[in-house]
N, C-alpha and C positions, 0 to 999 in steps of 0.2 A: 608578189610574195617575196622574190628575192631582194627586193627593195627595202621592203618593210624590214627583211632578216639584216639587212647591211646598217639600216638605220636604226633596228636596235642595237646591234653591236658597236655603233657607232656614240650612243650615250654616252660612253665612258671613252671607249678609245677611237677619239676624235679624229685623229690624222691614222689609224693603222695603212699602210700601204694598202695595193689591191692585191697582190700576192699573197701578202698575209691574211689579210679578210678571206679570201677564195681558201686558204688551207684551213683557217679558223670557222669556216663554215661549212668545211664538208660532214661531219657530222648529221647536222640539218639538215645539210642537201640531202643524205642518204634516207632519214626522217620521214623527207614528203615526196622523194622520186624522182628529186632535182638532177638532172643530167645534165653539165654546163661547161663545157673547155675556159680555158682561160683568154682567147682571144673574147669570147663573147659575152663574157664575165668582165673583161676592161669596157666593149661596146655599150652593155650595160649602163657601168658606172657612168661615163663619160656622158651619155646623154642624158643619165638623172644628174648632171655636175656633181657627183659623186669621189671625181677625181684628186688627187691631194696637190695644192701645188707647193712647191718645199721654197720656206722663205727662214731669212739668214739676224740673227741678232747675236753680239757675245758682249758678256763682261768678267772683266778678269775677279776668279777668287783665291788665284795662287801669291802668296808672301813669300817668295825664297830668299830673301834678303832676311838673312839673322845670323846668329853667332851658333845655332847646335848644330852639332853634328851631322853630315849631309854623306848617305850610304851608297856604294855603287850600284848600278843595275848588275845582277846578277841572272835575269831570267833574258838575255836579247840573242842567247844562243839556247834557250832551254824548248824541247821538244814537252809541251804539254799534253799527258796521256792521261789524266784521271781528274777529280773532281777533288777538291781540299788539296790540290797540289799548288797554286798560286792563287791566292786570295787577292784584288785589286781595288782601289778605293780613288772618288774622286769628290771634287764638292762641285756644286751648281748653284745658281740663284733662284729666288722664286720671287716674282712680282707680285707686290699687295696693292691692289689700286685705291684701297681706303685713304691709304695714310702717303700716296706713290713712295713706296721704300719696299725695300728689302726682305726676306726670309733666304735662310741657305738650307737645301736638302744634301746632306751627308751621307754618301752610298758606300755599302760593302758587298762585292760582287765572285762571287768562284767563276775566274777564268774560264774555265775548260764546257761548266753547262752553260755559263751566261746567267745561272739564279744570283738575283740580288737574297744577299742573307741578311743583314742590317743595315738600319737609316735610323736618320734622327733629321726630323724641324729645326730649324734651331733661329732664335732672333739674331745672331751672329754668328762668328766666324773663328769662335773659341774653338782651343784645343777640345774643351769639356763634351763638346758635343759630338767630335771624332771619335771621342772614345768612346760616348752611346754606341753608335754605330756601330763601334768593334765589336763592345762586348755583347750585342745582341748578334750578329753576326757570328759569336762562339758558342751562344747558345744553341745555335740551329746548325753548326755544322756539325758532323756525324763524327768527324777524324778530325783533330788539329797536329798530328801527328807528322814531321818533316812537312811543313806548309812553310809557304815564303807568302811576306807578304808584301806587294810591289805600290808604291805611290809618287805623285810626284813628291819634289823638296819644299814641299810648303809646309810653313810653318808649324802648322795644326802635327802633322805626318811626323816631322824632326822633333819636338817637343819631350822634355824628358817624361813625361807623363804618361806622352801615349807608348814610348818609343821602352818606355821599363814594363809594360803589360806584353805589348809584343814578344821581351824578353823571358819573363815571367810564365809566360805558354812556352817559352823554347821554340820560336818562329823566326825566320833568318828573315832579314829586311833588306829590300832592296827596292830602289828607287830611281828614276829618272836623271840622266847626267845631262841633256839638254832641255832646250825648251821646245825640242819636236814633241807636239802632243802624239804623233804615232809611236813614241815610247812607253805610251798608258792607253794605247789605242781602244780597248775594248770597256773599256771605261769611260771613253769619254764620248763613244756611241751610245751606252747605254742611257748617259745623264741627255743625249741629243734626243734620244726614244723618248723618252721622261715628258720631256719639254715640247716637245713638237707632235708625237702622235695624240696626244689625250688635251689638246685644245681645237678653237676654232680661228685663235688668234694666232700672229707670230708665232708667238711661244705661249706657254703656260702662265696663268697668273691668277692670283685669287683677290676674293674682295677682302678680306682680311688673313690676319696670322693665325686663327683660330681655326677659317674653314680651310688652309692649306694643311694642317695638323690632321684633320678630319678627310681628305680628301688623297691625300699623299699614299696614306695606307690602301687605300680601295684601286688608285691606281698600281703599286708596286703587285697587289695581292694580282689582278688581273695582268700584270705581265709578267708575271713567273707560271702563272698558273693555265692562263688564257691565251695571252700571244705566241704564236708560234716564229721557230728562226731558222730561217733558211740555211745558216751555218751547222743547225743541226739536225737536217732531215725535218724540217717544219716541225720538231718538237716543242714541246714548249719547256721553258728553262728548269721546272720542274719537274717533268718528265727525264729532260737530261740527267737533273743531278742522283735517280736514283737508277735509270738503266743500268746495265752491265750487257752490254754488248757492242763491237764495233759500229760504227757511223761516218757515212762519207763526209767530209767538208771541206768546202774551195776555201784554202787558208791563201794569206796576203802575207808575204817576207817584207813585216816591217821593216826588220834591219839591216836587211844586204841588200834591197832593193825595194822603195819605194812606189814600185809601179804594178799592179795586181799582177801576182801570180799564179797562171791558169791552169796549173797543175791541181789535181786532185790527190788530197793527202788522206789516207786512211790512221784515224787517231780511235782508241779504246775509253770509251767510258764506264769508268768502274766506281764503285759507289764508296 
């Protein structure tokens, strides 16, 4: 039975870890009476090959090479306490084996719960499509009020286009001064979630541009809504972003220290 439960939940989110599947399943377990620790819950897995093994692909979608404008980081000393307080955005590829080429997913992501708020498909790598993102990402947030919004200096990001809407909400910008991707760190875990837990391959890929359009949406709904993160008491990102109550989380000092810090930070999430 606990099989069957893993392998349904596994239709869609293909690589979820066993942590997350074990928190993403308690539920169920309480359900039918399921009583299972986590050692015996990996034993489990491991003998149905259940287990994830994590395999590595990148290609680059950042352009920082241009003449606009390029903003400092303003968030690399900022203590993040609430939700709609730093907005983060990154782009990814999506593989179409139709045609072997390209799709890019556009993410818009709240820092502090980890909910993606806007994406967009896009057949390239146009400004026009970052701004989808944004501006669905304004529909769904609750408060655009004193929000920052952080990205790296690629193109799309610097653009007078996207970069007058940002102004236009009164959202201060701030963006990435190296090419250490731990300076857009939770961004660019999320687009790694994307890509690696909801296949069976490497990475994510579709047979064409149509069913990644089609397909994109069902995974983003199920990891805001279904996955849980261990950063935030196994809630899942939408749970986080409407709490109000404190929440334990092992945060990482990107930038005074690049090596996990095992301290435990008490941070408030307010809606």
């Amino acid at each position: 039975m606990i099989v069957d439960l893993v392998k349904k939940k596994r239709t869609l989110w293909k690589k979820g870890s066993g942590r997350n599947l074990l928190a993403a399943l308690n539920d169920d377990f309480r359900k039918y009476g399921v009583n299972i620790g986590r050692d015996r819950f990996f034993d489990l897995l491991r003998k149905n090959d259940l287990l994830i093994k994590k395999k590595h692909r990148k290609i680059n979608t950042t352009n920082s090479y241009h003449h606009f404008h390029k903003y400092p980081n303003i968030i690399k000393d900022l203590k993040i306490t609430r939700v709609n307080q730093v907005i983060v955005t990154d782009i990814t590829y999506l593989y179409l084996r139709e045609n072997d080429s390209f799709a890019y997913l556009f993410l818009v992501t709240d820092l502090f719960s980890r909910k993606i708020l806007g994406y967009d498909v896009s057949p390239n790598l146009s400004a026009k499509s970052a701004v989808k993102a944004l501006t669905m990402a304004f529909k769904n947030m609750s408060d655009v009020n004193d929000c920052i919004h952080h990205s790296d200096r690629g193109i799309q990001y610097c653009s007078n286009q996207y970069t007058e809407l940002l102004k236009k909400k009164k959202i201060r910008i701030s963006m990435t001064e190296n090419s250490d991707p731990l300076e857009n760190a939770v961004a660019e875990r999320i687009n790694k979630t994307v890509k690696e837990e909801f296949t069976d391959e490497k990475q994510i890929s579709f047979s064409c541009f149509k069913e990644a359009k089609i397909v994109i949406p069902q995974i983003i709904k199920f990891y805001n809504d279904e996955r849980p993160h261990r950063s935030l008491e196994m809630f899942t990102p939408s749970v986080a972003y409407k709490i109000n109550r404190e929440l334990k989380r092992k945060w990482k000092a990107y930038y005074k220290n690049h090596s996990i810090n095992k301290d435990i930070s008490i941070i408030s999430l307010v809606e």
